[in-house]
N, C-alpha and C positions, 0 to 999 in steps of 0.2 A: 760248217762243221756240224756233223749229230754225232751225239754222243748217247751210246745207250750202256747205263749206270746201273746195275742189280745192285739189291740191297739200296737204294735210293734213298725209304723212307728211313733208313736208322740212323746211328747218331753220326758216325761218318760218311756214310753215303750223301746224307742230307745236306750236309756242309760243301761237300762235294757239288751237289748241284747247285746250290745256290749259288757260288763261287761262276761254275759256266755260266747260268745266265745269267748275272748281275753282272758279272765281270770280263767276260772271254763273250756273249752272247751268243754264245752255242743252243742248238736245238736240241732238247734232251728227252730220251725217254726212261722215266723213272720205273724198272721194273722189281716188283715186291711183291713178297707173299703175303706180307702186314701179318707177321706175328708179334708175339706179346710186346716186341722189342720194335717192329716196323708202326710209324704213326704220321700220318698225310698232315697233321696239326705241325709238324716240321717243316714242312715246307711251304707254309703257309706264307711266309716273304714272296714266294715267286709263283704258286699254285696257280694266278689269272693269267699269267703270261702267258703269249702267245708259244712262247720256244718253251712249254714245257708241258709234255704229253704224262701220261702215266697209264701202266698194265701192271694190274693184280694177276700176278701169277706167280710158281714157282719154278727157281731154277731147274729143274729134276725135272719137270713135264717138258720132254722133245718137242712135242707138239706148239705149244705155247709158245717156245723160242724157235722155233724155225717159224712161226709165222709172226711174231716178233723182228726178224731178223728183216727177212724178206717184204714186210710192211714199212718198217723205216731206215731201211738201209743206212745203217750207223758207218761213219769213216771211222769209227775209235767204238771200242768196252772198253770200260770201267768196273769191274768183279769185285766188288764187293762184300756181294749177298753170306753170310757166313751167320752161326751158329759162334756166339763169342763168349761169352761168360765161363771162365774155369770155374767159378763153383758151381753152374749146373751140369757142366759135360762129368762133374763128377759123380753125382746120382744120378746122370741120364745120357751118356756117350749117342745111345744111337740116333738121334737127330743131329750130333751133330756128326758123326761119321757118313749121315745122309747128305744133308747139306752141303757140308766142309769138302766132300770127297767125289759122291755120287752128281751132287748137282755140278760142281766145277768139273767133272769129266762130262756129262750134258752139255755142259753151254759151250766146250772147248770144242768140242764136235760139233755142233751145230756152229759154232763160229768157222772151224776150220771148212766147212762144206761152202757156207756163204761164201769164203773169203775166195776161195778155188771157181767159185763163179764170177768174180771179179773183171772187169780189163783190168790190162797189167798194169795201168795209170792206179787203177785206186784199186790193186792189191798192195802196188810200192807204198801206198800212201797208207794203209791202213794200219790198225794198231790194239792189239788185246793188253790190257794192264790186270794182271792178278796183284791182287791188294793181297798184304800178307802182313805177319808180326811178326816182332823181336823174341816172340814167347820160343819160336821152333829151334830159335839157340842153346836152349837149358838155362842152367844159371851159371853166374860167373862169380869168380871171388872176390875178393876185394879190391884188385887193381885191374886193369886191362878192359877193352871197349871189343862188342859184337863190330866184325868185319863183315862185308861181303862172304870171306871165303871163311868162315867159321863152320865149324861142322854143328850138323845140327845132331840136336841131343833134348829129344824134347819132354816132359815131363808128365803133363795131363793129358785126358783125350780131348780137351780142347787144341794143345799145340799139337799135340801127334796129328790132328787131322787136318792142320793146318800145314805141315810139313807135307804131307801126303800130300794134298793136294798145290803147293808146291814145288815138288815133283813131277806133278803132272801137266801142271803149266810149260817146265823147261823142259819137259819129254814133248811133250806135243808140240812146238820149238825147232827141235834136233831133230824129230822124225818126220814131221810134216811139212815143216818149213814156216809155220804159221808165226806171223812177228808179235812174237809173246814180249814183254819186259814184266817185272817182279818188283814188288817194291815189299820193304819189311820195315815195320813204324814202332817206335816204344809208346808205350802208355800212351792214349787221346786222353783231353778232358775240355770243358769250354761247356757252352752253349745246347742245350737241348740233349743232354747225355741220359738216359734211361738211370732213373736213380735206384739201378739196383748196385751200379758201380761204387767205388771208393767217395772218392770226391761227390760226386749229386747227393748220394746216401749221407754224409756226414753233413753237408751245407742243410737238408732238409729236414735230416734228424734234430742237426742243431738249431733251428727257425722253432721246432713244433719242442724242443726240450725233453728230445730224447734219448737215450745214450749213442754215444757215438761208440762203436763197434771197432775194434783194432785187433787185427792178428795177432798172435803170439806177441811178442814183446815189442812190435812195432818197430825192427828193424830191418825190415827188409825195403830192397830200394829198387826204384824204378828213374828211370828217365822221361820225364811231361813232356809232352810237346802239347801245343794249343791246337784242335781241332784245325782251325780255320789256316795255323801254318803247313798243317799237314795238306788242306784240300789242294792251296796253291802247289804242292810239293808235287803230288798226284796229276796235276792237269800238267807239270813239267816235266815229269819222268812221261807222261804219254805221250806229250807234243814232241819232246824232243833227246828224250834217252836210248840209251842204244839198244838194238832189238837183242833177245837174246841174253841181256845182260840184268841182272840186279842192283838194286839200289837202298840203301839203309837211309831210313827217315828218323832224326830225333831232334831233341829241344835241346840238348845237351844241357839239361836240367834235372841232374841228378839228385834227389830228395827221398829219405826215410817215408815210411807209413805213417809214424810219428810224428815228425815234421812235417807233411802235409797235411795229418787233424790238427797240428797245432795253429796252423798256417791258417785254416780255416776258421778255426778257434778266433784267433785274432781281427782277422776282418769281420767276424758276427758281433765280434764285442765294438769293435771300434763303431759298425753301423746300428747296432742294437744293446748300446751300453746298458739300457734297463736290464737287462736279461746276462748281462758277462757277471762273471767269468765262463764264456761257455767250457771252456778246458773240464772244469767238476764234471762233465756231461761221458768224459772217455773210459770206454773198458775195455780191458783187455781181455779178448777174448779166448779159446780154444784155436790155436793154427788149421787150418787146411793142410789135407793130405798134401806130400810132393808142392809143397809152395816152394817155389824157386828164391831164393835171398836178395840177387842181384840182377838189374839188365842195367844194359848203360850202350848206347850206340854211337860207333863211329859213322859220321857223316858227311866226312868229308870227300867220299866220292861223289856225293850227290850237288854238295858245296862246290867243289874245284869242278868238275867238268860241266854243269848244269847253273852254275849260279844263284841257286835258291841259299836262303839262309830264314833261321826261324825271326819273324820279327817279333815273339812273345815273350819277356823271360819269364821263370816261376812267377814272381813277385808281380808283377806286370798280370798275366792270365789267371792266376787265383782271384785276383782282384774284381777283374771282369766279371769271373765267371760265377763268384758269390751275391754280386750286383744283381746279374742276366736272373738267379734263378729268385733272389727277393723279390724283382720286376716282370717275372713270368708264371705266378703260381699259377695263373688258369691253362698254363700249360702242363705244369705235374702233378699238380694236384688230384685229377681225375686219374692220372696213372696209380698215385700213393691210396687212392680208395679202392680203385676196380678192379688193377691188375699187383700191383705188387706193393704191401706194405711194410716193408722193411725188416720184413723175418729172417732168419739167418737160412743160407743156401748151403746147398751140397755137403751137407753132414751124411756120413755113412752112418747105417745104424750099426747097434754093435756087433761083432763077427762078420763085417763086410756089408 
């Protein structure tokens, strides 16, 4: 098996590979641009091994992926590579309508060209996976779960271009033929997360006794799933989901904003009782434009016909994951100096 993984070095890509070769011992090629959010120190578990190559490049250079392509003849993509944070696409859309849109029509091409050179033995066998999110469904109310067949209704230019180029996945599909499958995930969190997110930002704010940062009144809710349940979900929707078809990933671990700083709150105090109550530490902040209230994913298409199931619950993966980052500061640490110290993102200025 080669498996060649864009987006490799970020926080789910990375999980991703580690997952093939430690545990599938798939040959992988980790393809990255290594921006602020891509970092090789992730993959540092498997970086000697033999089954794990790496290309600095970006998705959007043709060039770079058709010889990409034609160098390691992958039976399987894993699409990853994306532009993710809603509070930067909202002072800065155009990277990521580069990325999100321009580079996944790049690579689907150049995969569809590879794929049509094939023998028909290992075109039947091959397999493009676009990685996607729960965000491109909008929000939902207070009761009911994101389906497969939910329409998309998406909010920021981070899910609009995510939708886009979900679109272009199942276009490129129905027009070409090319065995695309789609997967759409709620909320990651776990292990080597870029702490500009929720969860890293508040586990690291609260170590260094900072204030912990919470949107408007802190109820807005998402659905966790653990990193590392999602990677095993990914290497199953690729191995063995149906082409053409989409699949919903979640933890079914639906939790407030609230409730997960308070969650975090908790395990800092129980491991760092000199320093609790870390809770004193929370403020409420100004909302983000267009923040969606609600996601919550039904999963049981991917449950009944695939047989994966998450093995993390909230309580369970919060745990770990406040552990991993106590026990890995010289992992984020140089991120929280060099590249991002915990200032507030994607505020418009006044009048737009």
């Amino acid at each position: 098996m080669r498996v060649l993984v864009t987006g490799g070095a970020g926080f789910i890509g990375s999980a991703v590979i580690r997952h093939l070769i430690t545990e599938i011992g798939a040959q992988v090629l980790c393809v990255d641009k290594l921006t602020y959010a891509g970092h090789l120190s992730s993959l540092s578990p498997v970086a000697a091994s033999p089954l794990f190559f790496f290309l600095n490049a970006d998705i959007c250079d043709r060039g770079a992926m058709v010889k990409a392509f034609d160098s390691f003849q992958p039976n399987r993509v894993m699409h990853l590579a994306a532009e993710s944070h809603v509070d930067r696409s909202i002072s800065g859309a155009s990277a990521f309508i580069e990325t999100n849109v321009s580079g996944t029509f790049t690579l689907l091409e150049v995969a569809r060209h590879f794929w049509d050179s094939l023998s028909a033995k290992d075109r039947a066998a091959f397999r493009f996976l676009h990685v996607s999110t729960d965000e491109v469904y909008g929000s939902l109310g207070p009761d009911g779960l994101f389906s497969e067949t939910t329409a998309y209704d998406p909010s920021s230019p981070y899910s609009a271009s995510k939708a886009s180029s979900d679109h272009l996945a199942i276009a490129w599909h129905r027009t070409y033929g090319l065995p695309v499958v789609i997967s759409n995930c709620s909320n990651n969190y776990g292990p080597y997360h870029f702490p500009e997110k929720l969860i890293p930002l508040n586990i690291i704010n609260g170590l260094e006794g900072y204030t912990l940062p919470v949107y408007g009144d802190g109820s807005n809710i998402r659905d966790w799933l653990h990193v590392e349940d999602h990677a095993r979900a990914l290497d199953c929707i690729a191995g063995h989901g149906r082409v053409g078809e989409k699949y919903n990933v979640g933890g079914r671990n639906e939790r407030s904003n609230i409730e997960v700083v308070r969650a975090i709150c908790a395990q800092l105090d129980r491991i760092r009782p000199e320093c609790a109550p870390h809770d004193r530490l929370i403020s409420f902040v100004t909302d983000r434009p267009g923040h969606d209230h609600r996601y919550a994913i039904d999963a049981t298409k991917l449950e009944d016909e695939l047989g994966w199931s998450a093995r993390e619950s909230f309580d369970t993966g919060i745990e770990k994951t406040v552990r991993w980052y106590l026990d890995n500061e010289a992992w984020w640490r140089p991120l929280r100096h060099s590249i991002y110290g915990g200032e507030r993102l994607g505020v418009l200025a006044a009048g737009g």
